[in-house]
C-alpha positions in Angstrom: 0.0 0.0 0.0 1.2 3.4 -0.4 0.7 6.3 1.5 2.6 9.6 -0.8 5.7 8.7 -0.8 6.1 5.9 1.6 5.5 1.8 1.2 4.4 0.4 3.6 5.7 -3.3 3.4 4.3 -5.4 5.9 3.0 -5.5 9.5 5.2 -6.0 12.1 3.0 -4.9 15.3 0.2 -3.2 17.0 0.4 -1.0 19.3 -2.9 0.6 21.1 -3.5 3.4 18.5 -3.0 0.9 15.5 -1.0 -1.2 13.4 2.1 -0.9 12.7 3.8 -1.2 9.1 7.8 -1.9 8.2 7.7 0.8 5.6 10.3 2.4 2.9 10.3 6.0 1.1 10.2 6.6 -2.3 14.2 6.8 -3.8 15.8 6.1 -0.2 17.2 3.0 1.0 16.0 2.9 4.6 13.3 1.4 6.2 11.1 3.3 8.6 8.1 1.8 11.2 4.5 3.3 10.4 2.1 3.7 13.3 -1.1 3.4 10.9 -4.1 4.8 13.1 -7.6 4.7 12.0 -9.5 7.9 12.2 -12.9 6.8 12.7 -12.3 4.9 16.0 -11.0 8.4 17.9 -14.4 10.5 16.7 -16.2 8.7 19.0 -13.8 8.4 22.3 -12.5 11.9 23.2 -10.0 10.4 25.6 -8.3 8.4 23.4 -7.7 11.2 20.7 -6.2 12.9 23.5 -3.7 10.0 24.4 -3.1 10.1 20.5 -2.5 13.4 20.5 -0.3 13.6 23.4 2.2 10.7 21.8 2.0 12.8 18.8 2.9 15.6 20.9 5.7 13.9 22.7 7.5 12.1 19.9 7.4 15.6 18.5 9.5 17.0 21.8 12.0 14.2 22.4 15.4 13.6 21.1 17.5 11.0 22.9 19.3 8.1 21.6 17.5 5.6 24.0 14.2 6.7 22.3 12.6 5.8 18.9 13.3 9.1 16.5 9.8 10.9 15.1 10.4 11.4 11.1 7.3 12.7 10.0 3.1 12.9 10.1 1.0 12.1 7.1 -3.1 11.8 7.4 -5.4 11.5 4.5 -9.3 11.0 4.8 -9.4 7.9 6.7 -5.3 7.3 8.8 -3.4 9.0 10.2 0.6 7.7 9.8 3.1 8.9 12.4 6.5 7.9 10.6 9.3 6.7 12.9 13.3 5.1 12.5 12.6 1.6 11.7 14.2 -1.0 14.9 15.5 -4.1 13.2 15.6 -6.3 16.3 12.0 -6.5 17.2 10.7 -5.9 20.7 12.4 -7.1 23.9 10.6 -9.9 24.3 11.4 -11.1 20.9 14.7 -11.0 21.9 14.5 -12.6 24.8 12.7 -15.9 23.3 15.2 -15.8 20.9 18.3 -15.6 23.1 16.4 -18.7 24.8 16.1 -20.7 21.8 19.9 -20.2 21.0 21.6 -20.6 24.2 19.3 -22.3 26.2 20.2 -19.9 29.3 18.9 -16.5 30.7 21.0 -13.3 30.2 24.2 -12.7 31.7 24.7 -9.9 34.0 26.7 -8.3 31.6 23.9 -8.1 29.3 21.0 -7.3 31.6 23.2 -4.5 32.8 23.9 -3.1 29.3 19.8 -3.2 28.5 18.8 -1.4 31.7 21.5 1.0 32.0 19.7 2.4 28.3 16.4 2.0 29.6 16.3 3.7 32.8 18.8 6.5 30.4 15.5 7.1 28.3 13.0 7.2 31.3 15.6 9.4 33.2 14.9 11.7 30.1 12.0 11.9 30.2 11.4 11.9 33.5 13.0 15.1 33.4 11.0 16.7 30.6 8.3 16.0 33.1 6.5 13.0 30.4 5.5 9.6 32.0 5.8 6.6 30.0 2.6 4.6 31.0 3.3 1.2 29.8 7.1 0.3 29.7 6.9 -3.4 29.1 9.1 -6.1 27.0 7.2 -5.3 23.9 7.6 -1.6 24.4 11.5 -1.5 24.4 12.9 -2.4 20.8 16.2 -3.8 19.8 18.1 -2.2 17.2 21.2 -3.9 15.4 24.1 -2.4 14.5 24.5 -4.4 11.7 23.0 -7.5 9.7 26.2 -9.2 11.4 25.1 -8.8 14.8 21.2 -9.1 13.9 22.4 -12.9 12.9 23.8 -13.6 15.7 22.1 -11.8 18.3 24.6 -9.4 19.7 23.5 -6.5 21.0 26.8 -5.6 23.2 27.7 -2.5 21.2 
């Protein structure tokens, strides 16, 4: 399907306001995630448009490397598409299943340290632009690879 510019690919998640799309722009070669929200289901629920707007609002304000990048807002008649960096490693719980599955063990310290130190970086953040996350869960915090390298083999260390 295509939205302007933008592709979008395949769904790889939904998230309360909507699905969300892997998605590419016309003559780049990067991939982007597309939060794809359906109009009609906010006319009706006032507080909901308001928790829209209000992630709208903050992806808009933030900047920190702990936290996913806003690109861009599109909307036609019936979506609207808030356009973000794309995280190749899924969600954390992806990554944890996975880890599983190839080592048969839990995380080392080493690594648990390494995840929280960035997650309690990005809440610290915002925390201190006065903004409340109100659901940090395992499939809230993405993985992002550095490379196709590490994506194989499930290092995120770097």
């Amino acid at each position: 399907m295509m939205v302007d510019d933008i592709t979008l690919i395949k769904e790889i998640g939904e998230g309360l306001f909507g699905k969300v799309y892997l998605a590419s722009k016309k003559g780049e070669n990067t991939y982007y995630s597309v939060k794809m929200v359906d109009k009609s289901k906010y006319k009706k629920d006032k507080q909901d448009l308001e928790y829209l707007n209000n992630e709208i609002n903050i992806l808009l304000d933030v900047n920190h490397p702990n936290i996913l990048k806003f690109n861009e807002l599109k909307e036609n008649l019936k979506n609207i598409y808030i356009i973000t960096e794309y995280y190749n490693g899924g969600t954390l719980q992806n990554f944890m299943e996975k880890y599983l599955e190839r080592f048969n063990k839990a995380f080392s310290e080493e690594i648990v340290q390494y995840i929280m130190r960035q997650i309690i970086e990005g809440v610290k953040y915002l925390h201190n632009k006065k903004i409340i996350h109100r659901s940090i869960c395992l499939d809230n915090i993405m993985i992002n690879y550095e490379d196709e390298n590490d994506l194989i083999n499930n290092n995120i260390m770097k």
